[in-house]
N, C-alpha and C positions, 0 to 999 in steps of 0.2 A: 426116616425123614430127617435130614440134616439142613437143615435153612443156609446154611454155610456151602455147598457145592447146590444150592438151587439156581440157576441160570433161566433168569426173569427176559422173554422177549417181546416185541413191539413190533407188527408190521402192520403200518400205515395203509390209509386206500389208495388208490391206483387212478380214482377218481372221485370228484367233490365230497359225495355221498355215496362212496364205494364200501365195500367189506373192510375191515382192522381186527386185527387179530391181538390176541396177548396169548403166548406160550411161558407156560415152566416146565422147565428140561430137568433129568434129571443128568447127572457129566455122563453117562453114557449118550445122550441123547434121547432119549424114550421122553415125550410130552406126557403128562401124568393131569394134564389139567391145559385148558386151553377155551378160551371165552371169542365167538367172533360176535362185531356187531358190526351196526350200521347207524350214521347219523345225519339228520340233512340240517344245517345249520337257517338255509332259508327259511325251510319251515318250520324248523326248532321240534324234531321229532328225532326219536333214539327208537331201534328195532334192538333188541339181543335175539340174535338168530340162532346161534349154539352155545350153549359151557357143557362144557364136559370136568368133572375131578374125578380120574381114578381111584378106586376100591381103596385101597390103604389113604390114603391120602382127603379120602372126603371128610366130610364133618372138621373139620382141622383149618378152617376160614380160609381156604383158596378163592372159592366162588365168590364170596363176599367181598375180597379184596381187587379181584378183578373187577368185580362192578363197578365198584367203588372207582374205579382206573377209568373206566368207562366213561362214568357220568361226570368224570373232570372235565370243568368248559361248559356243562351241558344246563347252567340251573333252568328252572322254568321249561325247559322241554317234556313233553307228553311219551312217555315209552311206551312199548308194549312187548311183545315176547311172541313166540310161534308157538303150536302147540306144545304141550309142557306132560314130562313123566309124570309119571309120581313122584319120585324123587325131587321136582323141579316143582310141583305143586304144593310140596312143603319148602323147599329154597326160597321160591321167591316173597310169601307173606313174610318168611322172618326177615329178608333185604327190605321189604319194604318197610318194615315194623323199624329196622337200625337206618335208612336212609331218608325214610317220608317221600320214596317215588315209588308209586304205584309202577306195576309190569302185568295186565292184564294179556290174557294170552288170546290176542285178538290180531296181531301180526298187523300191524299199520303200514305201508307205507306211502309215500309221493310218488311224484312221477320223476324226482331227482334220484331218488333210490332204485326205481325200475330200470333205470337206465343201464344198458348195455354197458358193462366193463369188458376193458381190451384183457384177453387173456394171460397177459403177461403181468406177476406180481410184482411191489417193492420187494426189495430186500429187507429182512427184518433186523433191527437193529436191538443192542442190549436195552435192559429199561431196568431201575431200580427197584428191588422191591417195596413194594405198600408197605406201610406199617402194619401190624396186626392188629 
């Protein structure tokens, strides 16, 4: 793990309250870590639908920082999560324990979120990494 060749990305939805992704690459390309959510600003609701942190790489605050990525923009909105590993079953109390947003794995969403998205994604653009 070198923080130095990690290549932090950002792909935005496609619509209002569509999918957004965060990847880190590592320069080969291999994603080692990658967070999708969903949020509807109307309703002021946040889904996390996937994080994934590969084997070498977990415990090492990926997930954490991603979230953190997440819920920028988002105060006061209600989250929730899909069902959740084991591994995600201990993730998400200690995020909620460092952020004070509850992720109860109850998969919420609107009817802005249900909405059919056109097949075709953004492009993802670079994105800074999180502090630690």
């Amino acid at each position: 793990m070198d923080p130095d060749t990690e290549d932090w990305s950002y792909q935005p939805p496609s619509t209002p309250a569509g999918f957004q992704s965060i990847y880190v690459r590592q320069p080969d390309g291999y994603d080692f870590a990658r967070l999708t959510w969903q949020v509807c600003d109307e309703c002021r609701i946040g889904l996390i639908a996937k994080i994934r942190v590969t084997g070498p790489w977990q415990r090492h605050g990926y997930g954490s920082r991603m979230v953190r990525l997440a819920l920028r923009d988002c105060d006061g909105y209600r989250w929730t999560t899909t069902p959740q590993s084991e591994l995600a079953r201990a993730f998400f109390p200690a995020v909620t324990a460092a952020t004070g947003v509850d992720f109860p794995a109850q998969a919420h969403l609107c009817e802005h979120m249900r909405a059919r998205e056109p097949r075709h994604f953004e492009n993802s653009r670079p994105l800074a990494p999180p502090p630690r």
